[in-house]
C-alpha positions as CSV (number, residue, x, y, z in Angstrom):
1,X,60.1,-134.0,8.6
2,X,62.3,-132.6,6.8
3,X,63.3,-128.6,6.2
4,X,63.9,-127.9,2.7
5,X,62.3,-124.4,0.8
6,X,61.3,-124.8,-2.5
7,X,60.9,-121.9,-5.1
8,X,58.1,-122.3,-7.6
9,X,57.1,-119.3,-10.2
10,X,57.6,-118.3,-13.6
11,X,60.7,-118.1,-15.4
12,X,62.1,-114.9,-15.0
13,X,60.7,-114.9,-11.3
14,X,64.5,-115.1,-9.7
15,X,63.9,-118.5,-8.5
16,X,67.7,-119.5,-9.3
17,X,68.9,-116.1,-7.8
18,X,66.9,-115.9,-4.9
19,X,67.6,-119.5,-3.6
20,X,71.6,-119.0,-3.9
21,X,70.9,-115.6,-1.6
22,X,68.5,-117.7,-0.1
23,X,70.6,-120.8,0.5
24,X,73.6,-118.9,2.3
25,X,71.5,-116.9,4.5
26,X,69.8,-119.9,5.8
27,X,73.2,-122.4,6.2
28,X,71.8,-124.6,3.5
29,X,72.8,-127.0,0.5
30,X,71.0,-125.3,-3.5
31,X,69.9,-127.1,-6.3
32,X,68.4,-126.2,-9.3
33,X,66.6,-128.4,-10.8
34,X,66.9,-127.2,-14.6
35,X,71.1,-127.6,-13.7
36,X,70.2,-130.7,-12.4
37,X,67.8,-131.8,-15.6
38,X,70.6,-130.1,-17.9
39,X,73.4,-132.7,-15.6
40,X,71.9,-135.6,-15.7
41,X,70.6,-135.5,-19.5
42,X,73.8,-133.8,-21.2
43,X,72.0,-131.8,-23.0
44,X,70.1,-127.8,-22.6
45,X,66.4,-127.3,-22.0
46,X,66.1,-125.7,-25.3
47,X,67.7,-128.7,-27.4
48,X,65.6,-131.4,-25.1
49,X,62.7,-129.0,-26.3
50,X,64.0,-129.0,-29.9
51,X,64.2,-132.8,-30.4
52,X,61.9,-134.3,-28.5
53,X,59.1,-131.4,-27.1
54,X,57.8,-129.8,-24.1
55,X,55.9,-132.5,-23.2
56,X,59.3,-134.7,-23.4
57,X,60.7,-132.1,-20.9
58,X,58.2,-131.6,-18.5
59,X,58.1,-135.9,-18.0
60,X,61.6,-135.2,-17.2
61,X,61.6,-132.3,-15.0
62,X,59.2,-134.6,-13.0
63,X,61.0,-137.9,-12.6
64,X,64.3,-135.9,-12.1
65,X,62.2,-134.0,-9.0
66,X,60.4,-137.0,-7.6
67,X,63.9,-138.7,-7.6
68,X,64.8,-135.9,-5.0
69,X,65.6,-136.8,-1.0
70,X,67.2,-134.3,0.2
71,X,67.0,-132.6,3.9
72,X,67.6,-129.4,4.3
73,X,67.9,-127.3,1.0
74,X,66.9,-124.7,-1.2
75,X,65.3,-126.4,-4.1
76,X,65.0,-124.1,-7.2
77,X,62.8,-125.5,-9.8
78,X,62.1,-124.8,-13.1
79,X,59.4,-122.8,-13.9
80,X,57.1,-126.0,-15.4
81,X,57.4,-128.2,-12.6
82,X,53.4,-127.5,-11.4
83,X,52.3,-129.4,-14.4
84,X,53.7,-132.8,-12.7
85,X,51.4,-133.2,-9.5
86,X,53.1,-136.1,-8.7
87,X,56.8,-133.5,-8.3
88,X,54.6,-131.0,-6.8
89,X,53.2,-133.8,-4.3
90,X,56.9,-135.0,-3.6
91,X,58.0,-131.7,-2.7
92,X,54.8,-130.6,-0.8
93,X,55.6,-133.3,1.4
94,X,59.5,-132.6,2.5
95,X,59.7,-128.4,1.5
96,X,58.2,-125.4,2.2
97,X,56.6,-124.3,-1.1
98,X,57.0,-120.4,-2.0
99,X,55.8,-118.6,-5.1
100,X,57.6,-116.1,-6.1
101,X,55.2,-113.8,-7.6
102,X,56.2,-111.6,-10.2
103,X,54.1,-109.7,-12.6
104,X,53.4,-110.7,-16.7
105,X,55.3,-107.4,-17.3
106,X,58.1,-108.0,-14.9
107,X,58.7,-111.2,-16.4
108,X,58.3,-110.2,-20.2
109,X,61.3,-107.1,-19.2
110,X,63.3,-110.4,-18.0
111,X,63.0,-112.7,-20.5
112,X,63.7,-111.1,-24.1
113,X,64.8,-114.3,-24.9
114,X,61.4,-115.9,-24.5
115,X,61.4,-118.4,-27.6
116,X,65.1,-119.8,-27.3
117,X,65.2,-119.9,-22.9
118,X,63.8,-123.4,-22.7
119,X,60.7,-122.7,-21.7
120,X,58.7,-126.3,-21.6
121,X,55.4,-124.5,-23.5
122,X,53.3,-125.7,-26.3
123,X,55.1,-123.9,-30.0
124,X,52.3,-121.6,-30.4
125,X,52.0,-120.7,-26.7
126,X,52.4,-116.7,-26.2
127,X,53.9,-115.6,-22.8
128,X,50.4,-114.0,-22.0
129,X,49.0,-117.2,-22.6
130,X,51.8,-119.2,-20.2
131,X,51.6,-116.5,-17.7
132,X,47.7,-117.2,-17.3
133,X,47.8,-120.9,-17.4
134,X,50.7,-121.4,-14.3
135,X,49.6,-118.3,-12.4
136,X,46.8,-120.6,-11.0
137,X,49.0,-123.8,-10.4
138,X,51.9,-121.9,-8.2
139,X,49.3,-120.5,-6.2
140,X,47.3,-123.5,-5.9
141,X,50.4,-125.6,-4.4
142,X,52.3,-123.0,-3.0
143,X,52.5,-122.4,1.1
144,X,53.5,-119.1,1.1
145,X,53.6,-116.7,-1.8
146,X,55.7,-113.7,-2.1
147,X,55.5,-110.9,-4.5
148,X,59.3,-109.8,-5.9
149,X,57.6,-106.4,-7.5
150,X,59.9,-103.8,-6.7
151,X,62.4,-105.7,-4.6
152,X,65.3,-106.4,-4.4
153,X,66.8,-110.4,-4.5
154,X,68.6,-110.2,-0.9
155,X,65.2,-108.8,0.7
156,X,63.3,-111.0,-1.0
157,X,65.5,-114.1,0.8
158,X,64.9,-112.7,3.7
159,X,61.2,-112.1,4.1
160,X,60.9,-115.7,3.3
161,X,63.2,-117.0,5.7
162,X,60.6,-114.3,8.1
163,X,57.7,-115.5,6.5
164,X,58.3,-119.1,7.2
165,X,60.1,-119.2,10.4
């Protein structure tokens, strides 16, 4: 068994964030897999969005996750990766999964950016509408789920490293 954490919630949750903090305090390797989709494909969310869709996206946020073996890391994944239950599967199986909870207005104050961020969503999708849709999904895979509001990133690292020990 292996010990990695993995970070599921919206975008705008401080997924990315929180698992450097995360990462350092706990003496382990980070990945992120929108970097990591962004790496191997040569090319930003958005324009894989652009050209080819969400759905496109989201098929290759979930091979790029299921082609994870790694032991002991902070995996920080992109905010879409509960729609591939195969991913979510793989990870269940090797991580710790944590939601990072973070309210619909929280994450609308984070993301002003919301229709060029590369956010794998259907084109006429509103934030609302996303934020209702996953809300059930993270919580339905997660282990243990923490709610940001109000906190700050370092605290937030370390009441999961508490939370899981």
């Amino acid at each position: 068994m292996n010990n990695n954490i993995t970070l599921i919630g919206m975008p705008g949750a401080g997924k990315s964030t929180v698992g450097i903090i995360l990462a350092k305090l706990s003496a382990k390797g980070f990945i992120d897999t929108d970097i990591l989709i962004q790496i191997n494909h040569q090319e930003s969310l958005q324009s894989i969005i652009d050209t080819r869709g969400h759905l496109h996206l989201r098929d290759i946020e979930e091979q790029e996750i299921c082609k994870l073996n790694v032991d002991n890391h902070v995996i920080a994944t992109g905010g879409s990766a509960v729609y591939g239950a195969r991913a979510m599967e793989h990870l269940q199986k090797g991580s710790t999964l944590v939601y990072l909870e973070a309210s619909l207005e929280e994450i609308r104050r984070r993301i002003p950016n919301f229709d060029t961020r590369g956010i794998a969503r259907r084109p006429d999708q509103s934030l609302d509408a996303l934020f209702q849709e996953r809300t059930d999904l993270y919580r339905q895979y997660a282990h243990v789920t923490i709610d940001t509001e109000g906190k700050q990133l370092d605290s937030i690292a370390e009441e999961i490293i508490t939370k899981i020990s």
